[in-house]
Each structure stands twice: as C-alpha cells, then as structure tokens.
N, C-alpha and C positions, 0 to 999 in steps of 0.2 A: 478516086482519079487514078487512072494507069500513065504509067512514066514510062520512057525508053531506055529503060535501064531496072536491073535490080534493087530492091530498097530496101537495106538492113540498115540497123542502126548504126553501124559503121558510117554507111553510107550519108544517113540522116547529121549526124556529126560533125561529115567533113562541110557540107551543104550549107551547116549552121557556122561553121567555123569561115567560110568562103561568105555569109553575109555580114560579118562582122565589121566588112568597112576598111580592116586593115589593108592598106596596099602593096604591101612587102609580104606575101603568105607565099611561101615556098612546100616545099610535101614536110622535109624534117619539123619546119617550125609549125604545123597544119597537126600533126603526130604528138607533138610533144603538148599542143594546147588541149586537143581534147583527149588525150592521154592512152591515145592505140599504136602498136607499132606504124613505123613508118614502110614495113616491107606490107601491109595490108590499107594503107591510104594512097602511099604511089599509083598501085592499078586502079583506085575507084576515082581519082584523078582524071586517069587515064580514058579511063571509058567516059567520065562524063563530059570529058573535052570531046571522046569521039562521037556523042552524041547532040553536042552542040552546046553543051550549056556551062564549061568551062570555055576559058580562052588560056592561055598560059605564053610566054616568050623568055625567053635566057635573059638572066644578067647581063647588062652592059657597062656597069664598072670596071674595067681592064684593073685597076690599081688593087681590088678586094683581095683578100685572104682568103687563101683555100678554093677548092673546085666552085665554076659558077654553078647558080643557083637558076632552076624557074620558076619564075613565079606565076602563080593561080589566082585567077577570079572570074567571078562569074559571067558570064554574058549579061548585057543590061535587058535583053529582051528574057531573060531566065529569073528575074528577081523575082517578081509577083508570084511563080510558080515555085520556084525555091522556097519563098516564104511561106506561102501554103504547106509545100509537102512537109517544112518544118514543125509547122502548127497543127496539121494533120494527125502526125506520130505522136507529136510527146500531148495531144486531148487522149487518143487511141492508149496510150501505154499508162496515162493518168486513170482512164477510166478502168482497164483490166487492174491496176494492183489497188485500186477501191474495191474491186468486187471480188477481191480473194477473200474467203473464207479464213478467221484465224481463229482455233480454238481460245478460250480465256476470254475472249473481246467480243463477246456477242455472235461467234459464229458457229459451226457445227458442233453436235452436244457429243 
C-alpha cells in the first residue's frame, strides 16, 4: 500500500506509539517511549498532521509547569490505516531478519 508520506521506521514507531490509546502523547514524551530523539519525531509529527492523519492542539492547563505542550493523535478516520501500515512493517522486517543467512546456524558454508 502507498501512503502520503515517507515510511521509515522512525516513522512506523511514532504511528505505533500514536495507537497506543494514551491521550496525553506530546512529541518529547512520543521520543522518550519509543526511544528516538525528539529533534527527528517533531517533523514526522509534523508531516503527518500535514497530511491528515495526525490531529494535534496546545495544552490548556494555564496552572502546568514549564512551556505548553501539544499534544498528538491520530485521526479516527486514520486508525485502520495506521494499524495496517503498523502490521505491514514489523510481518516485512520479521520476515527479512528470518531469511538472513548466518554462518554456524545452517546457513552459508
């Protein structure tokens, strides 16, 4: 399936991390869960807000600590597609590191 957007695993990550249900995902806390900088999840945010399938708004706690925050999630017309491109990558990257060749383990002599 082709998307309106690039799709690297970065990308796949944030996707998965944006289905997770949590309703407080902001970019820092999005970074620190699936463990990529936050200067390389900010833009894939970004783009996929400008393509539709994020939605994102500022904090409206006045009272919180520290700069506000926005928060991310999905579009509910993007879940099922999300969930795909999720399931898509990691059968794809399952099935490529089964079919590596490793010396010792039954593979090239």
């Amino acid at each position: 399936m082709s998307y309106p957007f690039r799709v690297t695993d970065a990308t796949v990550d944030v996707v998965e991390a944006l289905l997770s249900g949590d309703d407080e995902l902001y970019g820092l806390k999005i970074a620190k869960t699936i463990g990529r900088p936050s200067g390389s999840v900010v833009p894939i945010l970004m783009r996929l807000e400008g393509c539709g399938w994020v939605l994102s708004e500022w904090e409206q706690d006045e009272s919180a600590r520290g700069p506000r925050r926005r928060f991310y999630r999905l579009h509910a017309d993007r879940v099922g597609e999300a969930r795909r491109l999720v399931s898509e990558r990691k059968t794809a990257s399952s099935k490529a590191a089964s079919s590596i060749l490793r010396p010792g383990l039954g593979g090239a002599r």
